[in-house]
N, C-alpha and C positions, 0 to 999 in steps of 0.2 A: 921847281921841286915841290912835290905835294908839304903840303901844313896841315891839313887839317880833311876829313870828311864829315860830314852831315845828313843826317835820314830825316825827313819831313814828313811828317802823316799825320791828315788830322783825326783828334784822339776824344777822347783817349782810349788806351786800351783797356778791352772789357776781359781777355782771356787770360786767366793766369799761366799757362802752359805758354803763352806767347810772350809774357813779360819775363820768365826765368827765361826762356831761350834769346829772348833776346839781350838781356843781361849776361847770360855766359859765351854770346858770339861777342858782343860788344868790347866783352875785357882780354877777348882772344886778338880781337882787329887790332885794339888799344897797345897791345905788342908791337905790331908795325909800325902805326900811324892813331896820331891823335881821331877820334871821332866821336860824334854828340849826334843825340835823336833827340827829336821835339817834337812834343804831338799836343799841339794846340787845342783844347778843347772847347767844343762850338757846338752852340747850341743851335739845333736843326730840326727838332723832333716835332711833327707835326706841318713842315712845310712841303710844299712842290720842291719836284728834282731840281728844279734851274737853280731856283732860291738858297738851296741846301747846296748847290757846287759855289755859288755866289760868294757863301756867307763861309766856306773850307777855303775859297781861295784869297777873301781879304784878309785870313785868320794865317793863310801857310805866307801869304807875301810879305806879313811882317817879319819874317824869317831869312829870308833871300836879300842878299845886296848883289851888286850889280858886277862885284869881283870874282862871284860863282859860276862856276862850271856847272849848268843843270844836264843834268838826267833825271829825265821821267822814266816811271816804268809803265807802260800802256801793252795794252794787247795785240795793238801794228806797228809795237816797236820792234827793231830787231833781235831776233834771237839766236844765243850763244850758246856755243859746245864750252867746258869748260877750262878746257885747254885755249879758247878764241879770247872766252871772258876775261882772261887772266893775261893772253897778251896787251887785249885794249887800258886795261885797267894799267898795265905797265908803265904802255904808253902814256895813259893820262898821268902817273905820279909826276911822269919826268916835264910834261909840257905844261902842268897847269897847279896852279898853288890854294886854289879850294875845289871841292866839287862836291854837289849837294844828290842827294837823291830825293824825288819825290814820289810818291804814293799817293793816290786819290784815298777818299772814303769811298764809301757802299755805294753812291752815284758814280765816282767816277770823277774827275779832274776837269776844269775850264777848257777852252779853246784857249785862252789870254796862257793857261801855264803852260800847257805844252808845247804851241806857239813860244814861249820863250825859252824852249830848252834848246840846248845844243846837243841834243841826242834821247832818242826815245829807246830803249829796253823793254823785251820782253821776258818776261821768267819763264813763263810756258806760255804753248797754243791754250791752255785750257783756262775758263774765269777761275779767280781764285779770289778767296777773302782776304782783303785789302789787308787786314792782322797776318794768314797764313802768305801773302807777297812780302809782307815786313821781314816774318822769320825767313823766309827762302832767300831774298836778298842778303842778313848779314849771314847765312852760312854759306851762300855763293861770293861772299868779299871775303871772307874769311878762307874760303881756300882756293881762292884766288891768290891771298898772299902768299898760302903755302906753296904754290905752284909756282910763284916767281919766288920765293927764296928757296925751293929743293927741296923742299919739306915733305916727311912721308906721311900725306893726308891723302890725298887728292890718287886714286886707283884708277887708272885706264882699263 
């Protein structure tokens, strides 16, 4: 049975418009289920791409134990109707008692993290800024949950 979820991005966040929304998803999720974001912040400015996913992924590992359920969210991960997202998600409360989500910075996520996820998610075909994937995720969790408890959020 779910305990707990977690949002991992490294940070921090520069958009105000991204930190209120994700402050008013966060305490809508926080209805269902416990959940906590962490955005490590890491300093990168001035290096190569490799160095800068390097220096996001020893920064987001201190975050992750080994009892996690990861999902990354990547761009050839799979992609969900919101009626699908909301069944998997059911699924995972009932089979698994943490599950993390991850979000790259502006380069993008290791091979070593996504390699360690138990499932890859996509929010769209289209790139998206790593802040507007943050927001998109907790309002597709968030009515996800309305969806599995009959809630009138979520419009077909």
């Amino acid at each position: 049975m779910l305990q707990k979820i977690k949002i991992l991005m490294p940070g921090p966040i520069k958009f105000n418009f991204v930190k209120e929304g994700l402050e008013y998803y966060l305490n809508k999720i926080k209805v269902f289920v416990p959940v906590e974001a962490f955005f490590p912040k890491v300093k990168t400015k001035g290096l190569k791409r490799e160095l800068k996913i390097k220096k996001e992924e020893e920064a987001l590992k201190k975050y992750i134990s080994d009892k996690e359920y990861l999902i990354v969210l990547d761009e050839k991960g799979k992609v969900f109707k919101s009626i699908e997202l909301a069944k998997n998600l059911e699924n995972l409360i009932q089979t698994q008692t943490f599950i993390t989500f991850i979000i790259g910075g502006e380069e993008g996520l290791s091979e070593i993290i996504k390699n360690s996820a138990k499932e890859l998610w996509s929010l769209s075909s289209l790139t998206l800024n790593h802040e507007i994937a943050l927001l998109i995720l907790v309002e597709a969790l968030y009515r996800s949950f309305t969806i599995i408890k009959g809630m009138p959020y979520h419009k077909e």
